[in-house]
C-alpha positions in Angstrom: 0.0 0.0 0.0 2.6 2.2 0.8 5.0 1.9 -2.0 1.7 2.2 -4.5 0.5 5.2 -2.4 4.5 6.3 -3.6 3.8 5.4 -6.8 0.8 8.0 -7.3 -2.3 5.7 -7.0 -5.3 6.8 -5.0 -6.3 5.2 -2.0 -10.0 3.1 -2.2 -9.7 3.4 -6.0 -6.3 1.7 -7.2 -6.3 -0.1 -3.8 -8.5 -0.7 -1.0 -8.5 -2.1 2.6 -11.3 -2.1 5.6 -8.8 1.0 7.2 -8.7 4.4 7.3 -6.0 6.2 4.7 -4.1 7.3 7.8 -2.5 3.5 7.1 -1.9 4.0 4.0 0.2 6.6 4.3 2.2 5.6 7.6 3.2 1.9 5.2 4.5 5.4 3.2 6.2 7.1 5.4 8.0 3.8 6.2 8.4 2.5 2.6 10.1 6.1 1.5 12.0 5.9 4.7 13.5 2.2 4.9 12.9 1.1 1.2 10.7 -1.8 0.5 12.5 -4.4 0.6 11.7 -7.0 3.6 14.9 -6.4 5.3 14.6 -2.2 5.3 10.8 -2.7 6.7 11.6 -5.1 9.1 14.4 -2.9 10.3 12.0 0.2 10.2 8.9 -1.3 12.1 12.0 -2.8 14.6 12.6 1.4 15.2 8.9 2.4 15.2 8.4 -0.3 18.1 11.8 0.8 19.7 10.4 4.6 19.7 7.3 3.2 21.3 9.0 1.6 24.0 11.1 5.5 24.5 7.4 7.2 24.4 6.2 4.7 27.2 9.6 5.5 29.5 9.2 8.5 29.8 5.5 9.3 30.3 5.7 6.6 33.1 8.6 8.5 34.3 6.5 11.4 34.5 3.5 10.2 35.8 5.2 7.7 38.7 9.1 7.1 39.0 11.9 6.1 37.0 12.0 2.9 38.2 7.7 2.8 37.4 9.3 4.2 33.8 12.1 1.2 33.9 9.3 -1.3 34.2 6.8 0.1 32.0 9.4 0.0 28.8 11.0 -3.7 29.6 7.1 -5.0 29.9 6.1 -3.2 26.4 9.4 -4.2 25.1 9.2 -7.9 25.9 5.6 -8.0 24.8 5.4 -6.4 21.5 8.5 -7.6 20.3 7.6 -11.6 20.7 6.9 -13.2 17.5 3.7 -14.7 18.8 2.3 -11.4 19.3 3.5 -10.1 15.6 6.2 -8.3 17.1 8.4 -8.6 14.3 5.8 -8.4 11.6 4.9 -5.4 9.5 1.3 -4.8 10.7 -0.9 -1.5 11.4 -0.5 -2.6 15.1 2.6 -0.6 15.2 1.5 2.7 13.9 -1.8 3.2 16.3 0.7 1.6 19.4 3.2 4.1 18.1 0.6 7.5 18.4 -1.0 6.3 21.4 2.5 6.1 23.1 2.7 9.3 21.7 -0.2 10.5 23.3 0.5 8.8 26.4 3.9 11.0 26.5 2.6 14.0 25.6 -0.4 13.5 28.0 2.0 13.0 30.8 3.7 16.3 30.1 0.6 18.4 29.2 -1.1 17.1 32.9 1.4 18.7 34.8 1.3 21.9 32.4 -2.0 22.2 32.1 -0.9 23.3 28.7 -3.9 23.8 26.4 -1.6 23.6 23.4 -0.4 20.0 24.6 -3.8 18.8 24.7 -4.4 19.8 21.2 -1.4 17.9 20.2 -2.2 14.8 22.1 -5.4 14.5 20.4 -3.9 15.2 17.3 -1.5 11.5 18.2 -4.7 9.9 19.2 -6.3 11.1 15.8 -3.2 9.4 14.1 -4.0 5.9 15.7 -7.5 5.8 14.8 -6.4 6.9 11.3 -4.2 3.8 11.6 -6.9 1.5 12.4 -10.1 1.6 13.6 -9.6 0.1 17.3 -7.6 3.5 17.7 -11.1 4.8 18.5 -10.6 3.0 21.7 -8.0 5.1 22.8 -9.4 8.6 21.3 -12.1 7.5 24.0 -10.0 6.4 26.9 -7.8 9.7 26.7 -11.2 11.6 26.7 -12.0 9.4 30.1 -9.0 10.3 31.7 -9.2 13.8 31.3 -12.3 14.3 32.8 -11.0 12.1 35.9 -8.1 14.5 36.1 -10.0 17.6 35.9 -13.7 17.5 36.7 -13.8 18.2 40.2 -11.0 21.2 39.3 -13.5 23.6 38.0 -15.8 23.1 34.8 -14.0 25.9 32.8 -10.8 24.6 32.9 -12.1 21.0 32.2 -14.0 22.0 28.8 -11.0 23.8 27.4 -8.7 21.1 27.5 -11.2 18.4 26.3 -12.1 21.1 23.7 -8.4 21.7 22.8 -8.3 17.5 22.8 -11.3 17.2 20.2 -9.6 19.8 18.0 -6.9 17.9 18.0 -8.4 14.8 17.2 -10.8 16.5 14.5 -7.9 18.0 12.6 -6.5 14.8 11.6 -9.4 13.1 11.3 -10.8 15.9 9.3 -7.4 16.0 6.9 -7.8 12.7 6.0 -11.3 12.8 5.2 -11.0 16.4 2.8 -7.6 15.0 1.4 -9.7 11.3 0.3 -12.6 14.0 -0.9 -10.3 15.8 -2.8 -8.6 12.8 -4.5 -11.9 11.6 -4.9 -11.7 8.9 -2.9 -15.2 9.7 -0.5 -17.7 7.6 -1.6 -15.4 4.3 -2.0 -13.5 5.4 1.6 -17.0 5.0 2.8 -17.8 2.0 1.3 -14.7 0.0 2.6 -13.9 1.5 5.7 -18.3 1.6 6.6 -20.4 -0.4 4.6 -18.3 -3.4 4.5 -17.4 -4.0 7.9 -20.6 -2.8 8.6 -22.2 -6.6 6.9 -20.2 -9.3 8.1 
C-alpha cells in the first residue's frame, strides 16, 4: 500500500483495505523511509516499536518514577517484540501503538502543564491511531476518560477547554484525512470500505 501510495495511485480506488487512509500513508512514510524491501521494513517497524518503548519511558517516568518508567518500557518491550504477538511483523498494530505512546507521553507532560496547546497535540496523536486502524477509536475515548477524571472536580471551565483543545486535535486529523480522500476523490469508496463493508459481516 505504501510503496503504490508512492507510486501515485489513490487510496479506495487503485487499492482498498477495511482501514482508514491514515494507514496508508504511515506503510508510506516507512516504505520512502526504509525502502521496501523486507529487510529495510523489518528494520524500520524494529525502530517504530523501539520509539514506542522510549514514548512509554518517559511518560511513566513522569506520571510515577523512574523505576515505574524502567518497568513500564521492559514489559512493552518484551511483549510487543515476541513473535507470537507479531512483534516482528509489518502490521498497522505498530502505527496506532506508536501515536498512542505518543499520546501517552505528551499527556504526561501536558497534565502537569495544564498546557492547552499540549492537549491539542495529544489529540492530534490519538487522531493518528485511529487513522491507523479503527480500534484506535478506543484510545481517542480512553484519553477523553482520563481527562475528565483528572479535571472534573478542578473547575468546569478549565475541564472543557482542554477536552475542547483534545477534540480539535483529534478533528484536525481526522478531518485532513477525510477532505484529502474528498479531494482525491476517494469519498464515496472510503466509505464503502472502511463503513459499509465492515458494517455486513
Amino acid at each position: 500500500y505504501g510503496k503504490l501510495l508512492l507510486e501515485g495511485k489513490r487510496p479506495y480506488i487503485d487499492f482498498y483495505e477495511q482501514k482508514f487512509p491514515g494507514l496508508f500513508y504511515f506503510y508510506a512514510a516507512m516504505v520512502g523511509l526504509f525502502g521496501d524491501t523486507v529487510k529495510g521494513l523489518h528494520t524500520g517497524f524494529t525502530l517504530v516499536n523501539l520509539t514506542s518503548i522510549v514514548f512509554l519511558f518517559l511518560a511513566s517516568r513522569k506520571w510515577f518514577s523512574p523505576l515505574a518508567g524502567s518497568v513500564t518500557a521492559l514489559s512493552f518491550a518484551i511483549m510487543s517484540l515476541n513473535p507470537q504477538l507479531s512483534g516482528y511483523t509489518i502490521q498497522g498494530e505498530h502505527a496506532v501503538a506508536f501515536f498512542t505512546s505518543l499520546g501517552f507521553m505528551v499527556y504526561a507532560y501536558a497534565r502537569a502543564s495544564k498546557s492547552w496547546i499540549l492537549y491539542g497535540f495529544m489529540g492530534m496523536a490519538m487522531g493518528l491511531a485511529f487513522m491507523s486502524k479503527t480500534s484506535g477509536i478506543f484510545m481517542v475515548a480512553l484519553m477523553g476518560g482520563l481527562i475528565i477524571l483528572d479535571f472534573y472536580s478542578k473547575g468546569l471551565w478549565n475541564l472543557v477547554k482542554l477536552l475542547c483543545a483534545y477534540g480539535m486535535g483529534v478533528a484536525f486529523v481526522v478531518g485532513f484525512f477525510f477532505s484529502l480522500m474528498a479531494y482525491l476523490g476517494s469519498w464515496n469508496e472510503m466509505l464503502f470500505w472502511t463503513f459499509e463493508i465492515p458494517k455486513n459481516y
